[in-house]
C-alpha positions as CSV (number, residue, x, y, z in Angstrom):
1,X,-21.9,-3.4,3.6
2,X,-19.4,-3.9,0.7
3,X,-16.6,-7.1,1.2
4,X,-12.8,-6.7,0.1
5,X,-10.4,-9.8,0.2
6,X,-6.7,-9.1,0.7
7,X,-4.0,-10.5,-1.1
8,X,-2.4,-10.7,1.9
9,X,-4.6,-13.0,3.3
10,X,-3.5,-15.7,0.2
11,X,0.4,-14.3,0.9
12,X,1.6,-18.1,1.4
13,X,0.0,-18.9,-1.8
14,X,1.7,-16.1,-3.6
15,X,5.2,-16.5,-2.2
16,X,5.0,-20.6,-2.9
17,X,4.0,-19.7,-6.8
18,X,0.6,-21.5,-6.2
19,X,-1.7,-18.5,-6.8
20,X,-1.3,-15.7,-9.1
21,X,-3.2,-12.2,-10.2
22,X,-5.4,-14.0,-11.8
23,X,-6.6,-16.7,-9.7
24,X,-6.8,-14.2,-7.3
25,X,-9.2,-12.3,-8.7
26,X,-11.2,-15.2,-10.2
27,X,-11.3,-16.8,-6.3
28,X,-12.6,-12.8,-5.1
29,X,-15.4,-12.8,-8.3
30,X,-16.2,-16.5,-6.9
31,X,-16.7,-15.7,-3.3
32,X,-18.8,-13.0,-3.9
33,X,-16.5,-10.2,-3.0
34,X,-17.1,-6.5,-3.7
35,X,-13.5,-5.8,-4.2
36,X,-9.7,-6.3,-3.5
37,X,-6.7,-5.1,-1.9
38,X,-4.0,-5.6,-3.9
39,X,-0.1,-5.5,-2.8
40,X,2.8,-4.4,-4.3
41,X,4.8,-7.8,-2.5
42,X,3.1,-9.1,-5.3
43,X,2.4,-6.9,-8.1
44,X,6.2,-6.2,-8.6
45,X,6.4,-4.5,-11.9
46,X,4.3,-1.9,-14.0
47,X,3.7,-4.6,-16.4
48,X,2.6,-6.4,-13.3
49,X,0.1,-3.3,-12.3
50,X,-0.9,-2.6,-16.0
51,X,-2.2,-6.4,-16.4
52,X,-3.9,-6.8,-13.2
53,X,-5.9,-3.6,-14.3
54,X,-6.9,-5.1,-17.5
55,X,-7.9,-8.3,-15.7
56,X,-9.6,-6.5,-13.0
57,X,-11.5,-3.9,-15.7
58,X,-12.8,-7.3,-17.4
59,X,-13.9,-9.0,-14.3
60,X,-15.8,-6.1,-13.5
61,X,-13.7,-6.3,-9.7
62,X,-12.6,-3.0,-8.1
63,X,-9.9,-2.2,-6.2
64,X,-10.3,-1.0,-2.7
65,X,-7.0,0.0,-1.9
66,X,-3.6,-0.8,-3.3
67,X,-0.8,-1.5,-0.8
68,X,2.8,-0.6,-0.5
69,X,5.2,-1.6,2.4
70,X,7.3,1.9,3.1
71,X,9.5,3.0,5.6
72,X,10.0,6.6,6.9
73,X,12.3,6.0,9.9
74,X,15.9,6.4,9.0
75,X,18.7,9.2,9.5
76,X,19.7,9.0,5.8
77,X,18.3,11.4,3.8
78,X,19.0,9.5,0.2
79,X,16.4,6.6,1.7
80,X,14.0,9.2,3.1
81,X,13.9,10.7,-0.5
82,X,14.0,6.9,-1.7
83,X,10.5,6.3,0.3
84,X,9.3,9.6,-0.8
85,X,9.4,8.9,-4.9
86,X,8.7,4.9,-3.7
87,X,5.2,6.2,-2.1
88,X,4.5,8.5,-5.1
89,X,5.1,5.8,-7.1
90,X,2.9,3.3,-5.3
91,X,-0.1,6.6,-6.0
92,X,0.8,6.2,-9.7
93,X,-0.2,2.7,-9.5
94,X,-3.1,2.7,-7.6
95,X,-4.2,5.5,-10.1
96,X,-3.7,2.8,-12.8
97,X,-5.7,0.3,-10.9
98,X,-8.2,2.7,-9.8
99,X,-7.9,1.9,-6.2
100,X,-9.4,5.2,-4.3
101,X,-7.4,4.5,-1.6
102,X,-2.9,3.5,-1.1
103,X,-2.1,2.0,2.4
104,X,1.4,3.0,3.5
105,X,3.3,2.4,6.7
106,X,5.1,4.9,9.1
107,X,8.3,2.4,9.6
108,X,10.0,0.5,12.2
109,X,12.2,1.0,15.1
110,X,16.2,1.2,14.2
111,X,19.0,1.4,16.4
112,X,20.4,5.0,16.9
113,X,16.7,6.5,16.1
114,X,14.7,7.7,19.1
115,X,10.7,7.6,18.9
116,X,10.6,10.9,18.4
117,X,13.4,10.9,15.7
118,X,10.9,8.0,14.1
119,X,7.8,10.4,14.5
120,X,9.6,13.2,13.1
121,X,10.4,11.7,10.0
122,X,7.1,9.9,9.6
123,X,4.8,12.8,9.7
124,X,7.6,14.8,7.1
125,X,7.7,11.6,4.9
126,X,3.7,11.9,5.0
127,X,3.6,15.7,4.2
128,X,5.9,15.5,1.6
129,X,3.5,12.8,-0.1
130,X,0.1,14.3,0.4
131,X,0.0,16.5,-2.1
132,X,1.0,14.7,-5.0
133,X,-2.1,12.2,-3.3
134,X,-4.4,15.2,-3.9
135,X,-3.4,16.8,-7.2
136,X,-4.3,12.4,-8.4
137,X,-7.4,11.8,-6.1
138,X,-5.6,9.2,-3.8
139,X,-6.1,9.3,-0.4
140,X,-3.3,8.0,1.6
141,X,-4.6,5.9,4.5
142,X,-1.9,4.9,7.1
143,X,-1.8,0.9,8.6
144,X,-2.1,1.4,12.5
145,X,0.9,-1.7,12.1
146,X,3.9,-0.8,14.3
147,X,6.2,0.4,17.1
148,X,5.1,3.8,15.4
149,X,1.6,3.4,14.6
150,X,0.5,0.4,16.4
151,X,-2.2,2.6,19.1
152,X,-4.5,5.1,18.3
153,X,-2.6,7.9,20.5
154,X,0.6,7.4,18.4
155,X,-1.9,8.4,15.3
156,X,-3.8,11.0,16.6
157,X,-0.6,13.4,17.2
């Protein structure tokens, strides 16, 4: 069995300024870990991805997945295309960091949208993504976190 610590797990840390990219990685290297997930929260800008990669190339650490916070459910189309480019963007960087694997999220409830509506956009927000995933070895896995995705059934449809 391989271990991964999350950034997430740190996330008070981060937000306070108290731990950065590369204590981060020096307190997974100390523990023992086999690898990270690392968060876009956190890793804001390329530079942000390009030097995390470099530190994490030189701490011989891998990346198990690279994590994005998206949203599919809305009736605008402008930020349904908006989460489209923001989840192939989040592949481009997990390419850079090698993660094998990007976590997204379906989205949460808003007024005016049924479930279904939600559902409906999800699963097109998904498609539309999936192939770019391919063509750069990515594979998409989707955080059961949610109104939409909180229970196995809601997944499996």
């Amino acid at each position: 069995m391989k271990t991964a610590v999350s950034m997430w797990s740190m996330q008070k840390k981060f937000y306070s300024g108290e731990m950065n990219i590369k204590k981060f990685v020096d307190f997974a290297v100390d523990q023992g870990c086999d690898g990270v997930e690392l968060l876009d929260c956190f890793l804001k800008t390329d530079d942000d991805i390009t030097q995390a990669a470099r530190l994490l190339a030189d701490r011989q650490m891998p990346v198990a997945a690279f994590s994005i916070g998206n949203d599919f459910v809305t009736s605008e189309e402008k930020l349904f295309n908006e989460q489209v480019e923001y989840i192939k963007h989040g592949i481009d960087m997990a390419e850079t960091l090698n993660a094998p694997v990007l976590r997204v999220f379906s989205g949460s409830s808003k007024p005016g949208i049924t479930f279904e509506e939600g559902m409906k956009q999800i699963v097109n927000g998904l498609k539309a993504c999936t192939g770019y995933a391919e063509k750069n070895r990515i594979t998409m896995a989707l955080e059961n976190h949610g109104r939409f995705a909180g229970r196995s059934e809601q997944i499996g449809r």
